[in-house]
C-alpha positions in Angstrom: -4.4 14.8 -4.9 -5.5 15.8 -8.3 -9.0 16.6 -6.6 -7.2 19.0 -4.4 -5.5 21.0 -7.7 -9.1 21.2 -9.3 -10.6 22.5 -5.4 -8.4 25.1 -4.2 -6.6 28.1 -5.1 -3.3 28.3 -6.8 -2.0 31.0 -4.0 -3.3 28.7 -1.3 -1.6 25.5 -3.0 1.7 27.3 -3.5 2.1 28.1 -0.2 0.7 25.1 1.3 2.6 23.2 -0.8 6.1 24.8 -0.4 5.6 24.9 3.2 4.4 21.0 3.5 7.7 20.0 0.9 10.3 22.5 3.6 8.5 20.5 6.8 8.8 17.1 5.1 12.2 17.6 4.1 12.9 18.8 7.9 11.4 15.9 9.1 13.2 13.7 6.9 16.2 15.6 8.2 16.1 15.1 11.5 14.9 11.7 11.8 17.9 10.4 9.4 19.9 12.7 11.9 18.5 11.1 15.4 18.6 7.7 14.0 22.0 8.0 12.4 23.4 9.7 15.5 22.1 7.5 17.6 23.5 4.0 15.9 26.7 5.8 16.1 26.2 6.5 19.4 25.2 3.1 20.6 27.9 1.5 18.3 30.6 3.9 20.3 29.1 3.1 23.9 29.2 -0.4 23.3 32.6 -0.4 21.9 33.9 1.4 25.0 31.8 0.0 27.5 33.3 -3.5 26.2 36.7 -2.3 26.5 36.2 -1.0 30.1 34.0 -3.9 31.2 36.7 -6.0 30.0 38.9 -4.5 31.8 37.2 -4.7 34.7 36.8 -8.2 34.8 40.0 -9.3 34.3 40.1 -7.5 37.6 37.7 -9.4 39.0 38.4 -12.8 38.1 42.3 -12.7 38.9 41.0 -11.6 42.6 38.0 -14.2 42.8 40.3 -17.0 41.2 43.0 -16.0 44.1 40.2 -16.3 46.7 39.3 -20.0 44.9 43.4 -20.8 45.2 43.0 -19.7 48.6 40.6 -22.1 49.6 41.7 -24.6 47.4 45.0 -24.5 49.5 43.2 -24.2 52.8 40.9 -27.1 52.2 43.6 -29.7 51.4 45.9 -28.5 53.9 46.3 -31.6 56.9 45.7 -29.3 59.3 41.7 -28.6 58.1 41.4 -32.6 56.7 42.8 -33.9 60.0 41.1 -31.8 62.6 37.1 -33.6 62.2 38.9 -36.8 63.5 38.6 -35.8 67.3 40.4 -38.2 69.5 39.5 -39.1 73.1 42.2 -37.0 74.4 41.0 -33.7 75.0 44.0 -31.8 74.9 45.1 -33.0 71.4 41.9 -31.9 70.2 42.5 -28.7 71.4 45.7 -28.4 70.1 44.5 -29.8 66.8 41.7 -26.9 66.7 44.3 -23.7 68.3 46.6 -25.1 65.0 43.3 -25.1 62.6 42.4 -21.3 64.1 46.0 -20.2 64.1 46.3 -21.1 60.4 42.7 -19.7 59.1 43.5 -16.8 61.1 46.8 -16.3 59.6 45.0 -16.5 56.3 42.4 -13.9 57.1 44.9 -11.4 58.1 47.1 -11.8 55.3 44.5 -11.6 52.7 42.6 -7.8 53.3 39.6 -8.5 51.2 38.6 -11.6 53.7 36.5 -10.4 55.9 36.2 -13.9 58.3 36.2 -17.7 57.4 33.4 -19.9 58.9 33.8 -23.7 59.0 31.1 -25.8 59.3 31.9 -29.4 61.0 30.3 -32.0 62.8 33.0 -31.2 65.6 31.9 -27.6 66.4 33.6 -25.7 69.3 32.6 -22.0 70.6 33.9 -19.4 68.3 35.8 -17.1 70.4 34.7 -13.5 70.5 37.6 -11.3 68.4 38.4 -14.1 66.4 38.6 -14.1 61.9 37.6 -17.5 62.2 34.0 -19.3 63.3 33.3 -22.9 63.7 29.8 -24.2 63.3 27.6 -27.1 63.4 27.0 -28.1 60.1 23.2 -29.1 61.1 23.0 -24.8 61.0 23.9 -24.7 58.0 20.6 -26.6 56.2 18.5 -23.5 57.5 20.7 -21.1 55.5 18.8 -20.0 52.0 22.2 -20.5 50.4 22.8 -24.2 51.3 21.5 -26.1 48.3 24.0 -24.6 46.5 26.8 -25.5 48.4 25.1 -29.1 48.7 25.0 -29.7 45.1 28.6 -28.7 44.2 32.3 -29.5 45.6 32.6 -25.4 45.6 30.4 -22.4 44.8 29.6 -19.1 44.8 27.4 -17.3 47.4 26.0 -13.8 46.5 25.6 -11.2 48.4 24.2 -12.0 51.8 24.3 -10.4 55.4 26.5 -12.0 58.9 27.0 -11.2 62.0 30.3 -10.4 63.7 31.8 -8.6 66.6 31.4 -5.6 64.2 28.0 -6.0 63.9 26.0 -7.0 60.2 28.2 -7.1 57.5 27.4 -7.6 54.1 29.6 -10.6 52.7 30.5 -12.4 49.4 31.1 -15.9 50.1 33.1 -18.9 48.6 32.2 -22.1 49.6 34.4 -25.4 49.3 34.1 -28.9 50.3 35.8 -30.4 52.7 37.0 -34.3 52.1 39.7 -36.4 54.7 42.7 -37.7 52.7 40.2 -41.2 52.2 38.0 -39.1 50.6 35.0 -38.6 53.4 33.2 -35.3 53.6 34.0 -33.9 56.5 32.0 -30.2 56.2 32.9 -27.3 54.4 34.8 -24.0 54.6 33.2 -20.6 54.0 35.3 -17.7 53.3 33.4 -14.2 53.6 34.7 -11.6 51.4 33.9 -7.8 52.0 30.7 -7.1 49.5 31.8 -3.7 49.5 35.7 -4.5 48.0 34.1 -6.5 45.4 31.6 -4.1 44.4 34.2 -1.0 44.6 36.0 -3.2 41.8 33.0 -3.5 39.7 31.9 0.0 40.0 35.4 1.3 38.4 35.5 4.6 37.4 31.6 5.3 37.0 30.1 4.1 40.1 26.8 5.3 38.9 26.6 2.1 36.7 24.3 -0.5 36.6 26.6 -3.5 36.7 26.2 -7.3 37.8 28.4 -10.3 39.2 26.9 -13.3 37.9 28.5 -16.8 39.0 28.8 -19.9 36.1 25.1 -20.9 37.0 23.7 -17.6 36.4 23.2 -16.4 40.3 23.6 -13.2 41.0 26.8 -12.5 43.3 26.7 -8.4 43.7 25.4 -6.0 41.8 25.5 -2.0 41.8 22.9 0.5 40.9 19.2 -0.8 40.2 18.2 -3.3 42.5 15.7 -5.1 40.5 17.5 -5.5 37.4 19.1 -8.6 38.6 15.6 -10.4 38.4 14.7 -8.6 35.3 17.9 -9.8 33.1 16.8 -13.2 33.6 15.6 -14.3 30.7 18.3 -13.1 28.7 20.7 -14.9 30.1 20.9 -18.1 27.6 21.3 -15.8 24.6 25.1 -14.6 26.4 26.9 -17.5 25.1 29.9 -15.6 23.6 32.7 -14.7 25.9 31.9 -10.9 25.5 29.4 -9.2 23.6 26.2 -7.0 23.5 22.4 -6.9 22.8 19.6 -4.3 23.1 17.0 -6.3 25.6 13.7 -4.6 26.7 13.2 -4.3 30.4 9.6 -4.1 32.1 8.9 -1.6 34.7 7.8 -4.6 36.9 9.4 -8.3 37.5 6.4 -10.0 35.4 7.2 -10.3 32.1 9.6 -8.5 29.4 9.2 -5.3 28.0 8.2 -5.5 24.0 10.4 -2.3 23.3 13.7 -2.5 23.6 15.1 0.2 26.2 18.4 -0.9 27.3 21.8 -1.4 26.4 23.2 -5.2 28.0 27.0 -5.3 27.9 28.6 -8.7 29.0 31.9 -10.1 29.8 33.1 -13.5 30.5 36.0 -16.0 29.9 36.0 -19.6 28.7 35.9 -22.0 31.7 34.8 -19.0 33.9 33.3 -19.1 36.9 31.8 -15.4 36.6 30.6 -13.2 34.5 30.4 -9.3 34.4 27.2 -7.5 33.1 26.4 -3.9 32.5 23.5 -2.4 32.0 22.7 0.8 30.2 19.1 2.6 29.4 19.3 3.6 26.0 18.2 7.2 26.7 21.1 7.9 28.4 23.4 6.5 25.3 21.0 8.4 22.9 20.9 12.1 24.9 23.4 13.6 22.3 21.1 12.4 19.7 18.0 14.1 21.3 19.9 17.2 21.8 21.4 17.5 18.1 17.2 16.6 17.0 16.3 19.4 19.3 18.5 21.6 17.6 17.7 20.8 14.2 13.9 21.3 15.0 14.7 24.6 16.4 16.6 25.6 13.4 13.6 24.1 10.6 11.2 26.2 12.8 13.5 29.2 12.1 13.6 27.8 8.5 9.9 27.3 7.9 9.5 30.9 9.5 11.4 32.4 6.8 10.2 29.7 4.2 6.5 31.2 4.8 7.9 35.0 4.0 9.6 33.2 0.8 6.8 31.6 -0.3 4.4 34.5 0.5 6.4 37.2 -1.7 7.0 34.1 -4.9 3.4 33.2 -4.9 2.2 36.7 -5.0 4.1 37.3 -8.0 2.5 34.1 -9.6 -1.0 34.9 -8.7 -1.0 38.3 -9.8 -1.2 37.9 -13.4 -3.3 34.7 -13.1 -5.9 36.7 -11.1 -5.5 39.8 -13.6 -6.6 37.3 -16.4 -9.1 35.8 -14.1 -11.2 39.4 -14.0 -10.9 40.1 -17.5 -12.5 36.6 -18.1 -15.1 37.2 -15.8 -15.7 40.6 -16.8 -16.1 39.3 -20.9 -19.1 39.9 -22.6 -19.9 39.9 -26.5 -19.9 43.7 -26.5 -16.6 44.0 -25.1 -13.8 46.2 -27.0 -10.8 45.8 -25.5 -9.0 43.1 -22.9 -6.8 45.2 -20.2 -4.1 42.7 -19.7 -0.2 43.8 -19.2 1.9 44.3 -22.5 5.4 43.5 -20.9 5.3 40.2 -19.6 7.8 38.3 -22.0 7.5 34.7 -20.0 4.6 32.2 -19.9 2.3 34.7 -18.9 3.1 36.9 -21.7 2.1 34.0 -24.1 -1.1 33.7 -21.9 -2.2 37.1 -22.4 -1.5 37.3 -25.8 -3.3 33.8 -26.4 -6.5 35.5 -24.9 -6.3 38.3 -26.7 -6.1 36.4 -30.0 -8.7 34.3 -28.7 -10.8 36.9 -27.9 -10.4 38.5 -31.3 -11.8 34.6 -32.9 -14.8 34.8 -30.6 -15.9 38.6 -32.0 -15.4 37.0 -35.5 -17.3 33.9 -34.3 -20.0 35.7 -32.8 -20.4 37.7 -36.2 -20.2 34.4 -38.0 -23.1 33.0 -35.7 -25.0 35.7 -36.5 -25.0 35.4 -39.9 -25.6 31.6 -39.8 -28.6 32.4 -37.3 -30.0 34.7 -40.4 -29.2 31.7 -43.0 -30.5 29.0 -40.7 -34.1 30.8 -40.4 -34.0 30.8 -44.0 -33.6 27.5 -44.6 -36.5 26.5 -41.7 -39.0 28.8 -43.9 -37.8 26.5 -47.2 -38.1 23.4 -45.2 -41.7 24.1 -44.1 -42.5 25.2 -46.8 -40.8 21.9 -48.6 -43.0 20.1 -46.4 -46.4 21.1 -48.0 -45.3 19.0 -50.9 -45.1 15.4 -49.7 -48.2 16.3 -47.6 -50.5 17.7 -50.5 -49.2 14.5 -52.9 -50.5 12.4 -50.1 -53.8 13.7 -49.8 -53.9 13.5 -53.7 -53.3 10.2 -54.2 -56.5 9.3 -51.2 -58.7 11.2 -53.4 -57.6 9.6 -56.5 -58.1 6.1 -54.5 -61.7 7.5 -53.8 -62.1 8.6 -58.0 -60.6 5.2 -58.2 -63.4 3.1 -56.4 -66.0 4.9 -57.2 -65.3 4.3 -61.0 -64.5 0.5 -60.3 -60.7 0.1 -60.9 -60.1 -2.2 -58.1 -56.4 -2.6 -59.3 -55.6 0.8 -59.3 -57.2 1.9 -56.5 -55.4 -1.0 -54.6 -51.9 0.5 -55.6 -52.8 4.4 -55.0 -54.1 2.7 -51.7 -50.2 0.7 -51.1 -48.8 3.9 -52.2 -50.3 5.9 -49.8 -49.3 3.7 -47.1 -45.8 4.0 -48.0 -46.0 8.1 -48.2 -47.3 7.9 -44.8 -44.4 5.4 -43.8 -41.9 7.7 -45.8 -43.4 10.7 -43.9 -43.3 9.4 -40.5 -43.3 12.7 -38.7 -40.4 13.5 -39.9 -38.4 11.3 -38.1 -35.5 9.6 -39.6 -35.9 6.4 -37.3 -38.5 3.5 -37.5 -39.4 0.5 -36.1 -38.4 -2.7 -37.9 -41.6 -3.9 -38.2 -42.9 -0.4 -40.0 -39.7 -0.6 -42.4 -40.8 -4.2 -43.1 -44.6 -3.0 -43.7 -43.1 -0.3 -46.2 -41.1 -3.5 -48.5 -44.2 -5.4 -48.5 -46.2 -2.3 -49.5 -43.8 -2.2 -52.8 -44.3 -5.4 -53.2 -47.3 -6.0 -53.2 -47.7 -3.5 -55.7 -45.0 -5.2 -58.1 -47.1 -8.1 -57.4 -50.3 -6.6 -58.8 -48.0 -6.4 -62.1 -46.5 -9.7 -62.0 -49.4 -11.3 -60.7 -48.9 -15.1 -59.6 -44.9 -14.9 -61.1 -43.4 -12.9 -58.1 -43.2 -14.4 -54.4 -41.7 -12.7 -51.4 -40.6 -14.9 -48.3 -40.1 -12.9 -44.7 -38.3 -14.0 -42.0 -38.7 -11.3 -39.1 -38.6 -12.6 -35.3 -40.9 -11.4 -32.9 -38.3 -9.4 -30.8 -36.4 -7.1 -33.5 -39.6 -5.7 -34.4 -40.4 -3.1 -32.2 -36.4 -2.2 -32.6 -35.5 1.0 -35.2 -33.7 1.6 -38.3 -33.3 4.1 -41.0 -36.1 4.5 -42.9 -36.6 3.4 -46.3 -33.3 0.6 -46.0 -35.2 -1.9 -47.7 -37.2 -0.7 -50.5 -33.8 0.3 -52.6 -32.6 -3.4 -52.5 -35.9 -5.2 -53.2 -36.5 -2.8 -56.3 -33.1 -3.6 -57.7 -33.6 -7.2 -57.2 -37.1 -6.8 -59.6 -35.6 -4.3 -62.0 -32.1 -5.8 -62.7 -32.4 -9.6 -61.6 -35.6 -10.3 -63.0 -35.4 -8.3 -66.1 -37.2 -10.3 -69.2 -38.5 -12.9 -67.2 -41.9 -14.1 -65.9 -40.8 -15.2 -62.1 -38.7 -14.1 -59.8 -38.4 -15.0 -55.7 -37.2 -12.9 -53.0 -36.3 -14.0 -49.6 -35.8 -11.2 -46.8 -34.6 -12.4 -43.5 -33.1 -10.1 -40.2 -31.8 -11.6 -37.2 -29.6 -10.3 -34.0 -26.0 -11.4 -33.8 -23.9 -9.8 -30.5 -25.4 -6.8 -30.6 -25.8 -6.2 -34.0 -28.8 -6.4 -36.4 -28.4 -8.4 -39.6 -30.6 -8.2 -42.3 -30.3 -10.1 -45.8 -32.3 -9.8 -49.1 -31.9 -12.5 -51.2 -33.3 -13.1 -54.8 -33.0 -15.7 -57.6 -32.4 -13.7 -60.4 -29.8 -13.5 -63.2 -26.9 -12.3 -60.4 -24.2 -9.5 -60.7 -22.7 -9.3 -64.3 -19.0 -8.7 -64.1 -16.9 -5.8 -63.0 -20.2 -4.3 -61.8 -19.0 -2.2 -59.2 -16.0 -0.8 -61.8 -18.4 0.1 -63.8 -20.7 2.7 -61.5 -17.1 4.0 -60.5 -18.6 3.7 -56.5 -22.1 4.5 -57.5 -23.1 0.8 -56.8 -26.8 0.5 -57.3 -28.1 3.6 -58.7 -29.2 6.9 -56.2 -31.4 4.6 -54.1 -28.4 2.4 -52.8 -26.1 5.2 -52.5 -28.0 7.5 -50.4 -28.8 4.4 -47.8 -25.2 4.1 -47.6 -24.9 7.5 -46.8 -27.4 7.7 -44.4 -26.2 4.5 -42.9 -23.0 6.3 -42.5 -23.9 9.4 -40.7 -26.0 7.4 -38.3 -23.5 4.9 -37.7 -19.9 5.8 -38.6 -17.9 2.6 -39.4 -20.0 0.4 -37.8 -22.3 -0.5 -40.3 -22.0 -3.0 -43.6 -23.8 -3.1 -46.3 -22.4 -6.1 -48.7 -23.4 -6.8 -52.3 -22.6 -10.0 -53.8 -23.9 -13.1 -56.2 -25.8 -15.7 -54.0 -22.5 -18.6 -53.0 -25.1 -21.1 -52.8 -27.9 -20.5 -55.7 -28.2 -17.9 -58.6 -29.3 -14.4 -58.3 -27.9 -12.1 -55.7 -27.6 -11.7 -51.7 -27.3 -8.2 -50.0 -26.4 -7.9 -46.6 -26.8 -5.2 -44.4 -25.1 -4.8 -41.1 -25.8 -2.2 -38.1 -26.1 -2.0 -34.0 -29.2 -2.8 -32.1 -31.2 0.0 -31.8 -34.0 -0.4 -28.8 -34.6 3.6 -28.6 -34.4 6.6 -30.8 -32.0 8.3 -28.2 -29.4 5.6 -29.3 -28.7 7.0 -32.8 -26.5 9.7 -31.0 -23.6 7.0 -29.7 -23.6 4.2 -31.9 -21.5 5.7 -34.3 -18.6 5.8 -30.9 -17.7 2.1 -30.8 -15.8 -0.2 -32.5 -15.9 -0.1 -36.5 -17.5 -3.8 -37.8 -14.6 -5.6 -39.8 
């Protein structure tokens, strides 16, 4: 994001930006909208479809319970128990099976929805042709599909199945019962065939566009109406329908296989306690969610009309913004040193008017800048022609003290031409091309070089011990760090006396370089640093500390104090490693040393 503000132009962001923020908030709009809308609308179905399913059922089961009193009534009657026990007299069993017809007959006719009764005995006679009433061998009955449940049950529901009568095919609804003699024997079973159409004319209601099924207690289909293979789809669900009424969204595959993994319809039950039906209805969600479509359809149309003007909007606001940014854009790019005057607008009063007038002022410090510059450019080359010609100095005093070494030997001063030689080693040190950086192991060589000829004065009563590792040595530091200490340790430490020792030790600690000089002499006298008021060890020390502090900011040390474990006095200086010259520009950056 923050790559895209430094990328692009303001003009293009603005409107890019507005525009984006307008179709987001659309967006947001409408889908709150359609899925709002659309719980509402689901929640309102259901509630109604409940209601009317309800409804509906209690239609249903008041006529399918009648039909189960009816053959309750018609199974126990003496009349059905007694006529399996045939007798050896003919023409009682005929009169025995004219009373059975007489009285299912009656039945059929008095009840409209029946549309015939079939009873299925071991004492079958020919059905007569107009006759409501049929009896069958029971043996014909084992080939029907719907005989295991009537075999495994005292009564049940048969769904929706085709007959044939004097009317031709029919499609029925049956209710089978048992049929048991007064001793209890089975003696068969009666079949009463209900009209499929009546029942599904009941289910259908007021909407017969529905998709509604009749389920028995078991969970077998009885009639349905509308879709034909959502019977076998619903199957699955059925377990999870163990409230009396109620609702779930379900997901129906296209196919019988297996279940869909979004959910696309709407399942509506109803059912009583003790029940032997239930009533199910079945709803694709697209239907119940239309409205919702059509009110999203209308709100996109509208935030396209929106965005439209939106586009003008932003087109017209972000000119106005970009103007004045691009008019200070050209006078920048246009800016040279000779420039006289900046051609910005003089009546903006807002933030712009601040911007303009904060380049103009800033334009006024650059011309004074630039004449500044120009006069420290003339001062600067003056100072380079001092300098070089500063430089002659060190360089003619060095070549003066190798011909006094020469003057020296050749008139057979040994001693002195040993220290002219030492002190021309340390000019050459000092020198060092100018640079302000050594290595440790050149700084080193320049201590022992002023040792050695403090040495040629004390002779046998001053020793020097040096304890320099192998691996700091080709690492840098200031130049002439040492020299300041050791000469303070002779001069002040040692004064009236015939020996003196000096230890001088550097080693690495976490990064940093530690270096201690350590001699035996008399030690610090008291309130010696009050005393210099900050000037602590003559010029020498001070300018090392000011030179350690330009290269190094806070992250140096430099510690003077009387030796804690002998006499005489311990200096400690403290810096970062330095393994290249190009260093000395970052150290000073980190962390100040405590």
């Amino acid at each position: 994001m923050k790559k895209m503000f430094k990328r692009y132009r303001i003009d293009y962001l603005l409107f890019g930006g507005l525009t984006s923020f307008v179709l987001i908030l659309l967006t947001i709009v409408i889908l709150l909208t359609y899925t709002l809308s659309t719980k509402e609308l689901v929640r309102v179905t259901t509630y109604y479809q409940k209601e009317n399913l309800n409804e509906l059922y209690n239609k249903i089961e008041i006529q399918m319970r009648a039909i189960e009193q009816i053959s309750l009534a018609a199974t126990r009657n003496i009349v059905t128990t007694e006529y399996p026990d045939m007798t050896n007299d003919s023409y009682v069993n005929y009169q025995k099976r004219e009373e059975l017809e007489t009285f299912l007959s009656n039945i059929a006719y008095s009840t409209p929805i029946i549309q015939s009764i079939e009873l299925y005995t071991g004492n079958a006679f020919p059905s007569k042709s107009q006759s409501l009433v049929s009896f069958i061998d029971m043996n014909q009955a084992k080939d029907q599909s719907w005989y295991e449940a009537v075999e495994n049950a005292d009564f049940a529901w048969i769904g929706e199945h085709t007959i044939t009568s004097n009317q031709g095919r029919i499609e029925v609804i049956s209710f089978a019962r048992k049929i048991y003699s007064n001793s209890g024997k089975y003696q068969g079973f009666m079949m009463l065939n209900l009209k499929a159409s009546s029942i599904q004319s009941q289910i259908s209601g007021e909407i017969p566009t529905s998709n509604r099924i009749l389920l028995d207690s078991g969970g077998r289909v009885i009639t349905y109406i509308g879709d034909p293979s959502l019977p076998t789809k619903i199957k699955s669900y059925l377990l999870d329908m163990n409230n009396e009424s109620g609702y779930m969204k379900v997901g129906l595959p296209e196919s019988n296989d297996s279940a869909s993994s979004q959910k696309n319809t709407l399942m509506v039950w109803a059912m009583h306690y003790n029940s032997s039906c239930m009533l199910v209805q079945l709803t694709p969600l697209n239907q119940v969610t239309k409205g919702s479509v059509h009110i999203s359809a209308v709100l996109s149309l509208v935030g396209v009309s929106a965005i439209l003007i939106a586009l003008l909007f932003t087109l017209y606001f972000s000119n106005l913004f970009i103007t004045p940014l691009r008019q200070l854009l050209h006078e920048m790019g246009r800016y040279t040193a000779n420039t006289n005057k900046v051609n910005l607008p003089e009546d903006y009063q807002n933030e712009f008017g601040v911007l303009f007038s904060g380049y103009r002022k800033l334009m006024d410090r650059i011309k004074s800048l630039y004449v500044s510059l120009e006069n420290q450019y003339k001062e600067q080359k003056k100072a380079e022609i001092k300098a070089l010609q500063a430089m002659i100095n060190p360089h003619f005093l060095y070549n003066t003290l190798d011909q006094l070494n020469w003057m020296a030997l050749t008139a057979g001063h040994d001693k002195l031409s040993q220290i002219l030689e030492l002190m021309g080693k340390m000019f050459r040190i000092g020198l060092s091309n100018g640079e302000s950086l050594i290595t440790i192991r050149e700084e080193f060589t320049h201590a022992l070089c002023y040792v050695q000829i403090q040495q040629l004065r004390w002779e046998e009563g001053l020793t020097v011990s040096i304890d320099l590792a192998e691996h700091l040595q080709d690492w840098y530091i200031p130049k002439m760090t040492l020299q300041p200490f050791i000469e303070n340790a002779i001069m002040h430490g040692f004064n009236e006396r015939l020996t003196g020792n000096i230890t001088i030790s550097a080693k690495e600690d976490q990064g940093d370089i530690i270096i201690q000089i350590t001699d035996d002499g008399v030690g610090l006298k008291k309130n010696w640093n009050a005393q210099r008021e900050g000037n602590t060890g003559g010029y020498g020390i001070r300018n090392v500390k000011e030179r350690f502090e330009a290269f190094f900011g806070t992250r140096y040390r430099v510690d003077i104090e009387n030796n804690p474990q002998a006499s005489g006095t311990r200096v400690t200086v403290q810096f970062p490693v330095l393994k290249y010259k190009q260093e000395e520009m970052n150290v000073s950056l980190g962390a100040s040393i405590p």
